[in-house]
N, CA, C and O atoms as CSV, one atom per row, in Angstrom:
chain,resi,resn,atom,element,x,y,z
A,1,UNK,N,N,-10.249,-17.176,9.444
A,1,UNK,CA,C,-9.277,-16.975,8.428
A,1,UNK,C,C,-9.999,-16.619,7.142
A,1,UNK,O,O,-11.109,-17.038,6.811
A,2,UNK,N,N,-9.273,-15.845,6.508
A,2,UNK,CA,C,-9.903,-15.330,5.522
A,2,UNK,C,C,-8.839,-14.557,4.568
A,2,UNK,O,O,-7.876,-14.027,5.122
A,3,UNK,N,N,-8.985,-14.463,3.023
A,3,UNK,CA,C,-8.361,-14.125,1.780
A,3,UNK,C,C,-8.995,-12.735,1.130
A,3,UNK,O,O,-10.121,-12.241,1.175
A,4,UNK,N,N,-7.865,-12.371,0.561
A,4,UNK,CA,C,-8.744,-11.268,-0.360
A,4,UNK,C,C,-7.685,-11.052,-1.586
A,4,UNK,O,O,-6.528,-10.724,-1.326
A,5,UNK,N,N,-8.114,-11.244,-2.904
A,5,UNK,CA,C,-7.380,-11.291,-4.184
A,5,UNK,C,C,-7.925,-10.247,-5.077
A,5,UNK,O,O,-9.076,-10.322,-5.509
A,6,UNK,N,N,-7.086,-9.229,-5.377
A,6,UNK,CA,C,-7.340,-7.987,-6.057
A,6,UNK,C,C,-6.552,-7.534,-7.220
A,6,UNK,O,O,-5.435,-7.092,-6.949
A,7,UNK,N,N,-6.928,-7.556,-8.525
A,7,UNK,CA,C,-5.832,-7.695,-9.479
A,7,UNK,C,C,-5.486,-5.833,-9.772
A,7,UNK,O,O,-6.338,-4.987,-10.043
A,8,UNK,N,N,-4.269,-5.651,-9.638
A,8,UNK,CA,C,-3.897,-3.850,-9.437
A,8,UNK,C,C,-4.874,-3.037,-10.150
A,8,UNK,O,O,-5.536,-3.508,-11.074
A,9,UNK,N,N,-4.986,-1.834,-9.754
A,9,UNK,CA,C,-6.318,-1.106,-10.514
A,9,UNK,C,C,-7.018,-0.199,-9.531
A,9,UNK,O,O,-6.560,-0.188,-8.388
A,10,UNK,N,N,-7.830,0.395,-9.745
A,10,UNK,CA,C,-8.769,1.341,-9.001
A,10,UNK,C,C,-10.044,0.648,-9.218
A,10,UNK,O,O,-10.364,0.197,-10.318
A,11,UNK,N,N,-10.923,0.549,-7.942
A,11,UNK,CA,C,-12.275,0.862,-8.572
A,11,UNK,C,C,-13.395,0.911,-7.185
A,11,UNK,O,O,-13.434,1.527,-6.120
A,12,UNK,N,N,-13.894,0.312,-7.594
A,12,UNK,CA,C,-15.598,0.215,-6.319
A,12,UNK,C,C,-16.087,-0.973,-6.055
A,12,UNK,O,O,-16.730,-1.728,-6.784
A,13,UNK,N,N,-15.609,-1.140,-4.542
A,13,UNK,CA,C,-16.344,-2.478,-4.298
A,13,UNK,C,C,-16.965,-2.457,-2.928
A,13,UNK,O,O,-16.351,-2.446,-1.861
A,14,UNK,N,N,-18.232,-2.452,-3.099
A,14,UNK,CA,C,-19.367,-2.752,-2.285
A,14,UNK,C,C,-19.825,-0.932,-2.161
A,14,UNK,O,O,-20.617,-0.531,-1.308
A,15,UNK,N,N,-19.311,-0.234,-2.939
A,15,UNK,CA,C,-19.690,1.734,-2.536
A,15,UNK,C,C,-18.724,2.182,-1.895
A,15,UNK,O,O,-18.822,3.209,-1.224
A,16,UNK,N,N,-17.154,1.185,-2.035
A,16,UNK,CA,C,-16.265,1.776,-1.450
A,16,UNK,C,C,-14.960,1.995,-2.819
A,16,UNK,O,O,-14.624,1.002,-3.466
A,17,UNK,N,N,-14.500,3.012,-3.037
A,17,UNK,CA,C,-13.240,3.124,-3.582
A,17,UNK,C,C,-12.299,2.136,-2.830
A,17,UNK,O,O,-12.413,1.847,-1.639
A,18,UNK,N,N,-11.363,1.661,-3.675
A,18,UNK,CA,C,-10.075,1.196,-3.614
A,18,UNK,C,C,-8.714,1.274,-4.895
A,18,UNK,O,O,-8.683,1.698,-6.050
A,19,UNK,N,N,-7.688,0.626,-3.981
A,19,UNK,CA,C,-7.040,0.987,-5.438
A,19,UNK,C,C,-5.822,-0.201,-4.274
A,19,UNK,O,O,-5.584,-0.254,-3.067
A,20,UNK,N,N,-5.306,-1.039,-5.624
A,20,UNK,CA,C,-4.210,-1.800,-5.236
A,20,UNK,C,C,-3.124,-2.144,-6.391
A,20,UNK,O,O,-2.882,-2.075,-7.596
A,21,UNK,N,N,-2.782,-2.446,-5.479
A,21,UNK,CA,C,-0.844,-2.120,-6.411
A,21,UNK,C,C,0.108,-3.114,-6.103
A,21,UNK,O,O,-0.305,-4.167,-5.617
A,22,UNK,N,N,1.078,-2.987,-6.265
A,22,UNK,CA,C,2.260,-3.458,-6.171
A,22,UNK,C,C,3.708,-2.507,-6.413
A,22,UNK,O,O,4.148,-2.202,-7.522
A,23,UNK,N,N,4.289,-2.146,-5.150
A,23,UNK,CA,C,5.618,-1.702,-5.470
A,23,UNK,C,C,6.984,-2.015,-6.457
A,23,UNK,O,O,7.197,-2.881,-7.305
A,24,UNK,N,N,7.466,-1.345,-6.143
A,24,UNK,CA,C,8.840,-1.855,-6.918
A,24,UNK,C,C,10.029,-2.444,-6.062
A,24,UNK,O,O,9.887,-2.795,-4.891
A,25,UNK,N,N,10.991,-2.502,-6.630
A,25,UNK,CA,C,12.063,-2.892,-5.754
A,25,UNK,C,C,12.898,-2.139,-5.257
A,25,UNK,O,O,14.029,-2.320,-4.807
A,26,UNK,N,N,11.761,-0.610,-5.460
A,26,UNK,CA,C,12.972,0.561,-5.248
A,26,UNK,C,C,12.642,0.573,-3.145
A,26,UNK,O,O,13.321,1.286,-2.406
A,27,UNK,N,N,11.509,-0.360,-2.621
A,27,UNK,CA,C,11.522,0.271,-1.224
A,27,UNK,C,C,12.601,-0.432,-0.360
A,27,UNK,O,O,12.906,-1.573,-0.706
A,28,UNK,N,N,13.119,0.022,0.548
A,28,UNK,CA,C,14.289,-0.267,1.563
A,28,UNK,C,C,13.631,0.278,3.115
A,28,UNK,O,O,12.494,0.481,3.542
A,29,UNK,N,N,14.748,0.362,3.561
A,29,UNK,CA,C,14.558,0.427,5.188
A,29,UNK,C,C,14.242,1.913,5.100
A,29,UNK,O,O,13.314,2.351,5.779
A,30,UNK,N,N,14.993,2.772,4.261
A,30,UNK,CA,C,14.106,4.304,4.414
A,30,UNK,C,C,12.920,4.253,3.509
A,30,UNK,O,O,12.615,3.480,2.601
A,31,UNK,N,N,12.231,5.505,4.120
A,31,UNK,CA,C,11.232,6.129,3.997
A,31,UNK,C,C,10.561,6.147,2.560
A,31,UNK,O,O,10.852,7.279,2.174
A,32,UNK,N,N,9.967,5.659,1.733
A,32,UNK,CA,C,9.524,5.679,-0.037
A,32,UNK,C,C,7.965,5.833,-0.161
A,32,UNK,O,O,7.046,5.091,0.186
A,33,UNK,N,N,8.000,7.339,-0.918
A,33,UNK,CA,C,6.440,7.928,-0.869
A,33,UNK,C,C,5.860,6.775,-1.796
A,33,UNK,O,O,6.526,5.907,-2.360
A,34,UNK,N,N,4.530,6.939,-1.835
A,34,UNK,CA,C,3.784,5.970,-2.762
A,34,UNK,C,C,2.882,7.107,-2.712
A,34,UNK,O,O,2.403,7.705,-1.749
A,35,UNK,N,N,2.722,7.319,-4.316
A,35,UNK,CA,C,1.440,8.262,-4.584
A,35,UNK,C,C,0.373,7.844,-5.394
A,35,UNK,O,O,0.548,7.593,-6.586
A,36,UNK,N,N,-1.302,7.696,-4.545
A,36,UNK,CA,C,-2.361,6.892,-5.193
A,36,UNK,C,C,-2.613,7.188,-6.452
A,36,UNK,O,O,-2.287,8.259,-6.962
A,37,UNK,N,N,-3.388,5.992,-7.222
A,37,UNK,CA,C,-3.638,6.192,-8.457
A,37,UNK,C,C,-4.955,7.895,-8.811
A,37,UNK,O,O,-4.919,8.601,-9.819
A,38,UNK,N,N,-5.801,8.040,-7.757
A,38,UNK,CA,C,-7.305,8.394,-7.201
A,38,UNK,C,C,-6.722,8.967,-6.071
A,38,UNK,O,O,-5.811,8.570,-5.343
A,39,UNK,N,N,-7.461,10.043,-6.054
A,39,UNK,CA,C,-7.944,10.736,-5.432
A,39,UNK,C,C,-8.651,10.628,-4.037
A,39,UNK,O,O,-9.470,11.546,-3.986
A,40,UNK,N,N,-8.672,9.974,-3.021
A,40,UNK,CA,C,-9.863,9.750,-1.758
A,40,UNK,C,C,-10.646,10.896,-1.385
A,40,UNK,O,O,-10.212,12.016,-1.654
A,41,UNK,N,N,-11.944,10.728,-0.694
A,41,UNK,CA,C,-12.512,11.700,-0.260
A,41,UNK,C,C,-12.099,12.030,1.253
A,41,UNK,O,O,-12.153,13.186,1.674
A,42,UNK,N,N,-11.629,10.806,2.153
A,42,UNK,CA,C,-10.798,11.068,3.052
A,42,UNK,C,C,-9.756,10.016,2.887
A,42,UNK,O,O,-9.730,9.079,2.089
A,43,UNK,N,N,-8.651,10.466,4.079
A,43,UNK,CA,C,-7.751,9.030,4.214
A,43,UNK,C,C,-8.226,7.840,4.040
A,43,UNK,O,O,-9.236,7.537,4.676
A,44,UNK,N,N,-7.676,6.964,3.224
A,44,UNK,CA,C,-8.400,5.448,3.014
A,44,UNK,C,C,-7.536,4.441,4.407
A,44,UNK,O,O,-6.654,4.881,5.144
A,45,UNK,N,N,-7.772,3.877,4.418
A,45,UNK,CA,C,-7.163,2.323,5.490
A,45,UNK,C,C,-6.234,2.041,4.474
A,45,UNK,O,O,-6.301,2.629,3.395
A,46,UNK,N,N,-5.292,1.117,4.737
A,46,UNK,CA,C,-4.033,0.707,4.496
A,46,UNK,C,C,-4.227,-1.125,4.825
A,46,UNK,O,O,-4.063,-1.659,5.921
A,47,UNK,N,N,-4.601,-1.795,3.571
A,47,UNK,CA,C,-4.131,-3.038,4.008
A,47,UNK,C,C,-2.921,-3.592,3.358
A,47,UNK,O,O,-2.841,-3.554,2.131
A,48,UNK,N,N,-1.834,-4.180,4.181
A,48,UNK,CA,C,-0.539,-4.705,3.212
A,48,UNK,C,C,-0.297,-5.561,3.359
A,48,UNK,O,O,-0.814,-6.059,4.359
A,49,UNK,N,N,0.753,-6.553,2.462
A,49,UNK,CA,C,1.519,-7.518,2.880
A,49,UNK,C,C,2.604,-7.593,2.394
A,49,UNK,O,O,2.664,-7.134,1.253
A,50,UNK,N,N,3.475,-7.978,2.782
A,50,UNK,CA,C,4.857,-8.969,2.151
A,50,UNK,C,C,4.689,-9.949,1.415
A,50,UNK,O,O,4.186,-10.956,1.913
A,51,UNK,N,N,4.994,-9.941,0.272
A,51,UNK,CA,C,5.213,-11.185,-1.098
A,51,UNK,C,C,6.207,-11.620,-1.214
A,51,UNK,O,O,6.191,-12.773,-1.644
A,52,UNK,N,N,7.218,-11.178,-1.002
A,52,UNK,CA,C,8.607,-11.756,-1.487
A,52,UNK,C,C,9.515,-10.705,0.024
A,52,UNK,O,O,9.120,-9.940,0.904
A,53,UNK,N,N,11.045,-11.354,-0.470
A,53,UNK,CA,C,12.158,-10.792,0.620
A,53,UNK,C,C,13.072,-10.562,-1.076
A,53,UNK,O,O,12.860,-10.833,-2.258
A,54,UNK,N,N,14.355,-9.775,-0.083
A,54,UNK,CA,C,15.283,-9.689,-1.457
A,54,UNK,C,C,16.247,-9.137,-0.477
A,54,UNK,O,O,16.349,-8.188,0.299
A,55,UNK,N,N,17.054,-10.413,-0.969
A,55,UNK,CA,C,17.980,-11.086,-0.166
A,55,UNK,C,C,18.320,-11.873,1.042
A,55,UNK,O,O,18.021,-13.022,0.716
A,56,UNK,N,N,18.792,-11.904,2.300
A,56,UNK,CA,C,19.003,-12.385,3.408
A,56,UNK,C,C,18.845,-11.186,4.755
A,56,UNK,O,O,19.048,-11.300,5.964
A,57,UNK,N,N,18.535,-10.397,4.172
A,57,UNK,CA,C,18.188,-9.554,5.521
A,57,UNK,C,C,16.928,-9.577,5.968
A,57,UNK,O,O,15.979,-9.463,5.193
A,58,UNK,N,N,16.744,-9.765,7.618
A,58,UNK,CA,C,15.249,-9.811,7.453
A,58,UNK,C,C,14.281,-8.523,6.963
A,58,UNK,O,O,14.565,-7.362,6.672
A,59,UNK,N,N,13.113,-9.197,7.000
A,59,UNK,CA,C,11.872,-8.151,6.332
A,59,UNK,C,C,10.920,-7.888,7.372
A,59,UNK,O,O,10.631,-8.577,8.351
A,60,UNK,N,N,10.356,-6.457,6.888
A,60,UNK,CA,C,9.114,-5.879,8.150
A,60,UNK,C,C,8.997,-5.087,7.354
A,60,UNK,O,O,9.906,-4.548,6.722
A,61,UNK,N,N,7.554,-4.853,7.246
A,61,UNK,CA,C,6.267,-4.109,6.915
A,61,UNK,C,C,5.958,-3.101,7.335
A,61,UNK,O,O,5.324,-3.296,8.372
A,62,UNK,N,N,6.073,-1.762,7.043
A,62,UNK,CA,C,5.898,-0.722,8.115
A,62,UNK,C,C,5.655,0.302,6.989
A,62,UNK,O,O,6.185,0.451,5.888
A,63,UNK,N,N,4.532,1.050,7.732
A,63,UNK,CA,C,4.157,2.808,6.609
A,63,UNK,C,C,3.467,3.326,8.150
A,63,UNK,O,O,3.040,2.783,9.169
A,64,UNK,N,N,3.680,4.918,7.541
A,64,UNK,CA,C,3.608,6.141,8.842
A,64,UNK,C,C,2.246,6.494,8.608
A,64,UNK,O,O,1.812,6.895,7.528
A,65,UNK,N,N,1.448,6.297,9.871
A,65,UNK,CA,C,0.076,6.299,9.776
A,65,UNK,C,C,0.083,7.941,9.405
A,65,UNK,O,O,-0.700,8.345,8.545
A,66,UNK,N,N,1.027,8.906,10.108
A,66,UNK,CA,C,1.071,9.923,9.575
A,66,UNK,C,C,0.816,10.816,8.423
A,66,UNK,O,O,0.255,11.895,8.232
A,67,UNK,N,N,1.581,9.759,7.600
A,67,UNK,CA,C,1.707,10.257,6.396
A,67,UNK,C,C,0.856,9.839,5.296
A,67,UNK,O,O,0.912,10.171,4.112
A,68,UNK,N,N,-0.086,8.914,5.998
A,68,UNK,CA,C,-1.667,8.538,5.121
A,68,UNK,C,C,-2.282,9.721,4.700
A,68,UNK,O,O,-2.722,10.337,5.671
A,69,UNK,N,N,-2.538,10.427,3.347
A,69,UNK,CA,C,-3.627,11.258,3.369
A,69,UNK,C,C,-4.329,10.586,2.242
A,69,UNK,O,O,-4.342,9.422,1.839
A,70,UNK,N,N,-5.091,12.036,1.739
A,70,UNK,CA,C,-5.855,11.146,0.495
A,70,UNK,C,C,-5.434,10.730,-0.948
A,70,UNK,O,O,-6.050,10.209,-1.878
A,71,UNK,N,N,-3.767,11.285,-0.731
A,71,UNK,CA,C,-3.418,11.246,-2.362
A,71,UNK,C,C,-1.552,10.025,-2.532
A,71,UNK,O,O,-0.890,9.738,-3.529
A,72,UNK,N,N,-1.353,9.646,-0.971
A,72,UNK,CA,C,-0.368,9.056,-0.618
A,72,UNK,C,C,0.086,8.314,0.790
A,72,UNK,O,O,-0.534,8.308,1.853
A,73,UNK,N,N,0.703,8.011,0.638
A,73,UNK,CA,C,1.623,7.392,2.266
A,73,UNK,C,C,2.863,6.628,1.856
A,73,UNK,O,O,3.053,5.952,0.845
A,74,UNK,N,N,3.619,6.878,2.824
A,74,UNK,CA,C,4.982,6.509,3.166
A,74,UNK,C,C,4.887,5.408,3.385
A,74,UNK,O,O,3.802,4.905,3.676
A,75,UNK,N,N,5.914,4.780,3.311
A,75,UNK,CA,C,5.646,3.016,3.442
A,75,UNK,C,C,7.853,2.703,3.956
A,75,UNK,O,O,8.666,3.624,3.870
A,76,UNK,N,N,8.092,1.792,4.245
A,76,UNK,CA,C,9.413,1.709,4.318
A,76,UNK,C,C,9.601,-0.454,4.301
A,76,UNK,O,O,10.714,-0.977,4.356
């Protein structure tokens, strides 16, 4: 088991770009682009989680590996 705490921002850790965020409350069950702060030199990995629910419907985590490139991805 293991943690990782990243306060939003771009930068370099360990010779690797990253960049972390936090959405809004605009995502739902459809499809909502997210466009990176940076630039990648290729597709980056995707780590996510769930923080909160909003409301009583259940919740799931889901973005289209598809639609990973270097400047965005879909998330729902």
């Amino acid at each position: 088991m293991g943690w990782l705490a990243l306060e939003g921002g771009t930068g370099s850790w360990n010779v690797q770009a990253y960049e972390a965020a936090q959405n809004s409350n605009a995502v739902t069950h459809a499809w909502y682009q997210i466009s990176f702060g940076q630039s990648f030199g290729s597709a980056p990995r995707c780590l996510a989680a769930l923080a909160t629910y909003d409301g009583g419907d259940s919740t799931h985590l889901r973005y289209s590996r598809t639609s990973l490139t270097t400047s965005g991805m879909q998330c729902s």
